[in-house]
VOBA-1610 file (N, C-alpha, C; in pm, whole numbers, padded with zeros to 5 digits, always signed):
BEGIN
Unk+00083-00120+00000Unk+00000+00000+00000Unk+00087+00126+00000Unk+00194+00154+00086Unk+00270+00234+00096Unk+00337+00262-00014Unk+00353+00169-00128Unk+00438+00218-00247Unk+00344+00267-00347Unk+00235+00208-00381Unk+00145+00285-00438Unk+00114+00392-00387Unk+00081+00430-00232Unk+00057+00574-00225Unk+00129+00662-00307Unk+00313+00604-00268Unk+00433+00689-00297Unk+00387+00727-00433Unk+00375+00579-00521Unk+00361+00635-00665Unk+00242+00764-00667Unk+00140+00724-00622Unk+00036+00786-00646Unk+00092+01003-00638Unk+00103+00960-00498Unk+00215+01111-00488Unk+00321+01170-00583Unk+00376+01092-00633Unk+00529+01116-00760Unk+00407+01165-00820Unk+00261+01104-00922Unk+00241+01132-01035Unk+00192+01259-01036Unk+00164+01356-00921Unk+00088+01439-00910Unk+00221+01576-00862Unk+00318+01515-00833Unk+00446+01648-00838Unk+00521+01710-00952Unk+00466+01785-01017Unk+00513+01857-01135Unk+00670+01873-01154Unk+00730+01849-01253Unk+00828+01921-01295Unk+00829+02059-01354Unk+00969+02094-01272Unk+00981+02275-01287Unk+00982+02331-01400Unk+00919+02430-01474Unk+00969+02489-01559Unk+00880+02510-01666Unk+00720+02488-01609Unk+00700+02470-01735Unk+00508+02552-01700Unk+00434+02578-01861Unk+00337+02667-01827Unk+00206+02536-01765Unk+00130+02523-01686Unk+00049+02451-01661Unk-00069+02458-01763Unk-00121+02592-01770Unk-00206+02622-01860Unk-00166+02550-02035Unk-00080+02570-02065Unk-00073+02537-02239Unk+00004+02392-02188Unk-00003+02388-02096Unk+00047+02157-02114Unk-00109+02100-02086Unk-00157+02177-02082Unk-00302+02123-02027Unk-00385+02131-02173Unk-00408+02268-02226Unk-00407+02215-02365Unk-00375+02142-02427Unk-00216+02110-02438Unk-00191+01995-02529Unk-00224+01895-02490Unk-00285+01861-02393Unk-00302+01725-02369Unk-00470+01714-02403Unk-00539+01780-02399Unk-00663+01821-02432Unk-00654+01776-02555Unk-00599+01831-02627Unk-00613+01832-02778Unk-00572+01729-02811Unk-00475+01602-02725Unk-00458+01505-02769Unk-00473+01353-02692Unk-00590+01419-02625Unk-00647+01296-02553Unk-00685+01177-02611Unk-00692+01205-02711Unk-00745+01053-02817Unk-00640+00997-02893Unk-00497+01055-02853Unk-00397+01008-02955Unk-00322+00928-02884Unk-00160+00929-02936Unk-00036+00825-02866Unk-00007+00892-02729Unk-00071+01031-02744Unk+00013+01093-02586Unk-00125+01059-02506Unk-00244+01025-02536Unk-00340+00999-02441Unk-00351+00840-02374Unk-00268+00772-02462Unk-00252+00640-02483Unk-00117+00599-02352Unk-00028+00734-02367Unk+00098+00705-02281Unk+00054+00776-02133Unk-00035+00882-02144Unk-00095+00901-02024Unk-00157+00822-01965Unk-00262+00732-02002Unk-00320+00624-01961Unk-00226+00524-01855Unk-00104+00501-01931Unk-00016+00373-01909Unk+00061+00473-01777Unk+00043+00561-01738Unk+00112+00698-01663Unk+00081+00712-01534Unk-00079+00674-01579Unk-00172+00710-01461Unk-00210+00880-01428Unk-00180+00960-01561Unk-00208+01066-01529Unk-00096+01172-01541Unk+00032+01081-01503Unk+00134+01187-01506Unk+00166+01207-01578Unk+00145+01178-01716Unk+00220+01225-01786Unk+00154+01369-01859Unk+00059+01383-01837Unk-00044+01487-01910Unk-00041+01617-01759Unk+00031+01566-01647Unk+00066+01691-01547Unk+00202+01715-01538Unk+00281+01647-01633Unk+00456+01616-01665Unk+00482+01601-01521Unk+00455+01486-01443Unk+00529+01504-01294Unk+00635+01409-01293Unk+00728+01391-01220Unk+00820+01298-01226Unk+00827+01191-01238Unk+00708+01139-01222Unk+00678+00949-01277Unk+00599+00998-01374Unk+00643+01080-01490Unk+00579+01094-01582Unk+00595+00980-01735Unk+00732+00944-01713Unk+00724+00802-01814Unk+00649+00674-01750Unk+00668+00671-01627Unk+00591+00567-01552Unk+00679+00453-01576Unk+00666+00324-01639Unk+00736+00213-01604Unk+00769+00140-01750Unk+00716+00235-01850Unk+00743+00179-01952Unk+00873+00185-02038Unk+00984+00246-01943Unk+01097+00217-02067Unk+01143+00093-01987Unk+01108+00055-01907Unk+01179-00087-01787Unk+01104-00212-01883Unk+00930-00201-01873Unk+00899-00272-02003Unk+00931-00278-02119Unk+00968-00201-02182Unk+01060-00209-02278Unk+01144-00290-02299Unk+01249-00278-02188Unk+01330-00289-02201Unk+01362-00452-02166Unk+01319-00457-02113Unk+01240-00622-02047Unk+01173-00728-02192Unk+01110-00633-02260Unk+01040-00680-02386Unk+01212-00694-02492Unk+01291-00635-02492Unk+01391-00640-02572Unk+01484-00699-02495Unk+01496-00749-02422Unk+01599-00861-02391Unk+01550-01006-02355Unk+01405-01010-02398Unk+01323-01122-02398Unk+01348-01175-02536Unk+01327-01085-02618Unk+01325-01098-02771Unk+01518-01160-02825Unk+01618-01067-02770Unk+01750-01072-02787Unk+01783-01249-02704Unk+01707-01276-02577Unk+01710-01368-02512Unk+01734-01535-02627Unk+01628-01505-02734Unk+01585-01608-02857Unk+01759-01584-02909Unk+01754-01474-02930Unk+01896-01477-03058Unk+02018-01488-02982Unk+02054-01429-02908Unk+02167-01376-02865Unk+02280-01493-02770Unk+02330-01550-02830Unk+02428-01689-02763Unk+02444-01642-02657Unk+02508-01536-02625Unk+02573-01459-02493Unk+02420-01470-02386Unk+02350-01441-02413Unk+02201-01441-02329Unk+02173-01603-02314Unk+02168-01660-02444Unk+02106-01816-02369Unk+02201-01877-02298Unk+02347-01851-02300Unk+02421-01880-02223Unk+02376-01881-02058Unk+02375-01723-02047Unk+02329-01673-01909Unk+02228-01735-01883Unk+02097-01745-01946Unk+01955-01822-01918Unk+02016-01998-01859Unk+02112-02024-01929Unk+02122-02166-01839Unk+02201-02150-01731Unk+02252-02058-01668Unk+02321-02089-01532Unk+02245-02037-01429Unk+02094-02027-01498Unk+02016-02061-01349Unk+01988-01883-01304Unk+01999-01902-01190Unk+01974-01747-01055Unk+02045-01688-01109Unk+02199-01758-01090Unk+02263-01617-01100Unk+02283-01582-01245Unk+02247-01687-01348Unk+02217-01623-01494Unk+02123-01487-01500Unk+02008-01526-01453Unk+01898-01403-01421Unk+01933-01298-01386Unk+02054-01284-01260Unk+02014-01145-01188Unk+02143-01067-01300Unk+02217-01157-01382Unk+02294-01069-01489Unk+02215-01015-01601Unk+02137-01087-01619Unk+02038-01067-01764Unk+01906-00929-01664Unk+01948-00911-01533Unk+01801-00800-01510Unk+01895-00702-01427Unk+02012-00712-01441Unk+02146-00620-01444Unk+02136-00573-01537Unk+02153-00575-01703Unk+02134-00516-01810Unk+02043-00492-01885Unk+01901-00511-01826Unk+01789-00444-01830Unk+01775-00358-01766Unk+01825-00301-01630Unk+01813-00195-01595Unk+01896-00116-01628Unk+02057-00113-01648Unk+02086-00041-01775Unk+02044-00012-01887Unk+01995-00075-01982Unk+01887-00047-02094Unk+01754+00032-02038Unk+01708+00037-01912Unk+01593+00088-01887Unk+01641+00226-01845Unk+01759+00253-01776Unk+01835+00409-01791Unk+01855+00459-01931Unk+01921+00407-02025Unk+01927+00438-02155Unk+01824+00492-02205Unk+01652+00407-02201Unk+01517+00424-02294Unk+01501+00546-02187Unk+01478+00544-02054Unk+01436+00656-01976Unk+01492+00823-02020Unk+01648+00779-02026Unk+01680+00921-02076Unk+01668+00920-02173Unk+01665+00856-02285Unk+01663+00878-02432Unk+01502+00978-02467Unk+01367+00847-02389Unk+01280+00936-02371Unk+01202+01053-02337Unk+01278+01058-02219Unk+01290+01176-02139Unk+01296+01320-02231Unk+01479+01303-02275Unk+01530+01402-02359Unk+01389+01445-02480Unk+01327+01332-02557Unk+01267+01360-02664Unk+01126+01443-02596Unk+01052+01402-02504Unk+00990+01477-02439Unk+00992+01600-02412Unk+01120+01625-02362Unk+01164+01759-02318Unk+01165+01869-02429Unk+01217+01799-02523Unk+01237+01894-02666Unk+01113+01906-02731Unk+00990+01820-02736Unk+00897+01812-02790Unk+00812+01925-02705Unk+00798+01950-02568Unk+00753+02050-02524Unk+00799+02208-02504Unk+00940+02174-02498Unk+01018+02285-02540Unk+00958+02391-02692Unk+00932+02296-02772Unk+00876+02317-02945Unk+00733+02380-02903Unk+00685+02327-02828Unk+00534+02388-02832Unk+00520+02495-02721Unk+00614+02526-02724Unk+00613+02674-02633Unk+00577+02611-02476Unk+00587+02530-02395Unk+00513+02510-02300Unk+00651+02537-02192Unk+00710+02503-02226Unk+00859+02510-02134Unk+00884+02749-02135Unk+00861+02775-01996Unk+00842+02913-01923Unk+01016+02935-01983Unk+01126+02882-01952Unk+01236+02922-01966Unk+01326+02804-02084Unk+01309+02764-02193Unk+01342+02648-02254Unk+01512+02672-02305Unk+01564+02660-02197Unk+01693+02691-02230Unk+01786+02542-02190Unk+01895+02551-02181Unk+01964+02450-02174Unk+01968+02379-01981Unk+01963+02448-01890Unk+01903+02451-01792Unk+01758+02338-01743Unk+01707+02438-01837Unk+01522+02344-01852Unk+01549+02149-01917Unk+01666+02165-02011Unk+01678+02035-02094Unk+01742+01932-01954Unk+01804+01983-01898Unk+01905+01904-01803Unk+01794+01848-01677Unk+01766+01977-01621Unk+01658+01958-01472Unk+01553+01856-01531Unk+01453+01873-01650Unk+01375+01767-01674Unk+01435+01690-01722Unk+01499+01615-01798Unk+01549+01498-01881Unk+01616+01424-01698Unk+01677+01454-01627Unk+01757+01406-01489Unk+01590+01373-01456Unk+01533+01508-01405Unk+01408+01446-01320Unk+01283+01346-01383Unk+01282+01316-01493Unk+01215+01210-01543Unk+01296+01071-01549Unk+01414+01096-01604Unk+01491+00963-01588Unk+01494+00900-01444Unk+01501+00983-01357Unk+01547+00950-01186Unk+01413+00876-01175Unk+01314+00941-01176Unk+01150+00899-01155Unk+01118+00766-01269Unk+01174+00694-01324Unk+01137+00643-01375Unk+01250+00518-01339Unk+01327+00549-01286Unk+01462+00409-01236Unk+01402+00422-01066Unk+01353+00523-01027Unk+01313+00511-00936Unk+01167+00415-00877Unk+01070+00417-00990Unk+00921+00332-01018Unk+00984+00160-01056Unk+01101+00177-01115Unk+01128+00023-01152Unk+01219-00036-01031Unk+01263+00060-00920Unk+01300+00011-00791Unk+01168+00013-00715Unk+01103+00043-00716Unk+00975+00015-00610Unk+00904-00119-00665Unk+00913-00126-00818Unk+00841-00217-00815Unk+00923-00362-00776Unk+01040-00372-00826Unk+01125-00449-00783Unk+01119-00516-00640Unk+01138-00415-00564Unk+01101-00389-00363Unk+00956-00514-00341Unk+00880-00434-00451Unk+00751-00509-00389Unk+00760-00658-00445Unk+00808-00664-00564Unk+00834-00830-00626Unk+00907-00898-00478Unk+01037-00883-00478Unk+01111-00904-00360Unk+01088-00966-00214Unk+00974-00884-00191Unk+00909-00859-00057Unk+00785-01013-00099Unk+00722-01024-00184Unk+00661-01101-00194Unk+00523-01065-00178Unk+00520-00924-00241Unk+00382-00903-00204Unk+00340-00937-00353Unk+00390-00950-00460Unk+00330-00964-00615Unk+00409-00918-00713Unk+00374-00928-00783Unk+00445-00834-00908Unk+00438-00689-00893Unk+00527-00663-00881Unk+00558-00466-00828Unk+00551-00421-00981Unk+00566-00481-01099Unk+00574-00381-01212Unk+00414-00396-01228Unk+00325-00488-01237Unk+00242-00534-01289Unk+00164-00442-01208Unk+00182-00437-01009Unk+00102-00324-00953Unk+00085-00205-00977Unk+00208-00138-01028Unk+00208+00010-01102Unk+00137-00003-01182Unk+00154-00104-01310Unk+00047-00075-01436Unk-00100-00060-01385Unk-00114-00151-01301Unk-00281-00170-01242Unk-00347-00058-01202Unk-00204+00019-01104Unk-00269+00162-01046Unk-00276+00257-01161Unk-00166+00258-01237Unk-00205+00355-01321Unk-00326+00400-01406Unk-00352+00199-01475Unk-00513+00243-01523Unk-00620+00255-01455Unk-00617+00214-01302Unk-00751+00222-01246Unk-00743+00391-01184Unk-00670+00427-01155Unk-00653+00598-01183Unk-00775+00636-01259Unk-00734+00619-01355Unk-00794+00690-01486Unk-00982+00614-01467Unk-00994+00509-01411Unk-01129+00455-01401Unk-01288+00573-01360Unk-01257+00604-01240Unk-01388+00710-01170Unk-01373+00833-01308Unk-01339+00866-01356Unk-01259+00996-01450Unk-01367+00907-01566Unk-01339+00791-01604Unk-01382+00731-01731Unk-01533+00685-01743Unk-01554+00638-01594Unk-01709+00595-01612Unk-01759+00716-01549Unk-01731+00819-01519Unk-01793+01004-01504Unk-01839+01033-01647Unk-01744+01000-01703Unk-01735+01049-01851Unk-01905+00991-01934Unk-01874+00868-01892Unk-01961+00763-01993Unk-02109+00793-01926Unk-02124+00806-01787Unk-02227+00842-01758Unk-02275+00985-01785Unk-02200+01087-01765Unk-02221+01219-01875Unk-02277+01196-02005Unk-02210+01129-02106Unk-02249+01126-02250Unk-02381+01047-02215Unk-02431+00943-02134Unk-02555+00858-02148Unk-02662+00943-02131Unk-02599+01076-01994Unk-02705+01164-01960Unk-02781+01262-02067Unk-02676+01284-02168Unk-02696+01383-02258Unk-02743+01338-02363Unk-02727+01170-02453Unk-02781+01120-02546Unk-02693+01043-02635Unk-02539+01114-02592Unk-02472+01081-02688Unk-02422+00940-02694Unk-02486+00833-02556Unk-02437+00696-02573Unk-02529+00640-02521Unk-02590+00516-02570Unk-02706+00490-02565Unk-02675+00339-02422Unk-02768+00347-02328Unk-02772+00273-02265Unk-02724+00126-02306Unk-02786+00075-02377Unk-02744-00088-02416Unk-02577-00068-02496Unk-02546+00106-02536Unk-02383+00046-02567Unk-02339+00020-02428Unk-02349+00078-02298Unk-02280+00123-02188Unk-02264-00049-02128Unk-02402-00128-02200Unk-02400-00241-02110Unk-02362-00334-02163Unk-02325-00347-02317Unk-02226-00452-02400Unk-02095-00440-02358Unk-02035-00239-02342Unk-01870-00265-02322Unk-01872-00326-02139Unk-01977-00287-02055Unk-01976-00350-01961Unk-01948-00478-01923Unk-02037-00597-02051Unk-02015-00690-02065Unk-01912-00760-02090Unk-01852-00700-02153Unk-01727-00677-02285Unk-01632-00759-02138Unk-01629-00649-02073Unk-01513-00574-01965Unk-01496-00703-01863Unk-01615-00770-01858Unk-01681-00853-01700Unk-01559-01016-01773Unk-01642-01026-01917Unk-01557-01114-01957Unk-01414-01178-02024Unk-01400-01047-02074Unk-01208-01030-02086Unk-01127-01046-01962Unk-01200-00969-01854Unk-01131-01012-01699Unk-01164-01144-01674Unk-01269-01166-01677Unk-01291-01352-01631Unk-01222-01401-01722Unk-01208-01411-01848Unk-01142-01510-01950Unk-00938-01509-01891Unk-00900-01353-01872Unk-00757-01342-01801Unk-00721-01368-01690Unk-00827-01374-01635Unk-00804-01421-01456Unk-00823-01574-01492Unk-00926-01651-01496Unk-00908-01801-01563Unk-00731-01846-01652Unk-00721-01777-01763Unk-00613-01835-01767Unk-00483-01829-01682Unk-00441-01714-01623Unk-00363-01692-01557Unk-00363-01810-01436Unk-00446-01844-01372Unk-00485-01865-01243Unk-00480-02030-01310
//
């Protein structure tokens, strides 16, 4: 519970430097796109740029590309057969790779808001303080989740993802009940994606389990 609060807290502490008003627009204007898509996976932060504003996805990433390299790479299936301590080398250089995607991302972020005027002082200053404070916040979310794997309470990456989208949940069915109130969604859609929803979870919880 305590690390989700933490997260919950990171997603809502802004990084310096920047106009609230016109990041709030842009995210407005692109709530239906790839940046509404990466806010989602964010839990929010990323559309308030706070320091767990990449959230956990360059660690997935990065995790996803040494799964994939895992198939090809002699040097990797090597490591995969000596067991434990094969592992904790192969998630040694995933978290290097997950510093790499963090700042790499970071940086492109930074410049991309820099471009749209949203950055108050967009000088070389502004590039350093955010690109550090998103990278930190984001090696920092893949040590908590780690902590909680560890500890044995569950999957610590898998709990971030969970919080992040159920975040976004009260926000989403506000929404849906608004449009039903007004006309624009008709009761029996509200109760197919309902349906939808009841049995994609039962069908993933069944297999998993």
């Amino acid at each position: 519970a305590i690390i989700l609060i933490i997260y919950r807290l990171g997603a809502h502490v802004p990084v310096p430097g920047l106009d609230p008003v016109k990041l709030s627009q842009l995210f407005n204007a692109q709530q239906n796109g790839i940046l509404g898509l990466f806010n989602m996976f964010s839990g929010g932060a990323l559309g308030r740029f706070a320091v767990f504003a990449l959230g956990i996805m360059p660690y997935i990433s990065a995790s996803i590309i040494f799964q994939l390299f895992g198939v090809l790479s002699p040097k990797l299936i090597e490591l995969k057969k000596e067991g434990e301590a094969g592992q904790r080398k192969i998630n040694e250089y995933t978290r290097y790779a997950t510093l790499l995607l963090s700042a790499f991302q970071a940086l492109g972020i930074t410049k991309m808001l820099a471009a749209e005027g949203i950055a108050l002082h967009p000088g070389f200053s502004f590039y350093i303080i955010s690109t550090i404070t998103l990278t930190t916040g984001s090696m920092f979310l893949m040590w908590l989740g780690e902590q909680a794997t560890e500890r044995g309470i569950g999957n610590g990456i898998s709990m971030i993802i969970f919080a992040s989208i159920v975040s976004g949940l009260p926000g989403a069915i506000a929404r849906i009940l608004d449009q039903a109130r007004q006309g624009q969604m008709q009761i029996i859609t509200i109760l197919l994606i309902a349906t939808v929803i009841i049995i994609v979870t039962t069908f993933v919880v069944f297999v998993e389990r």
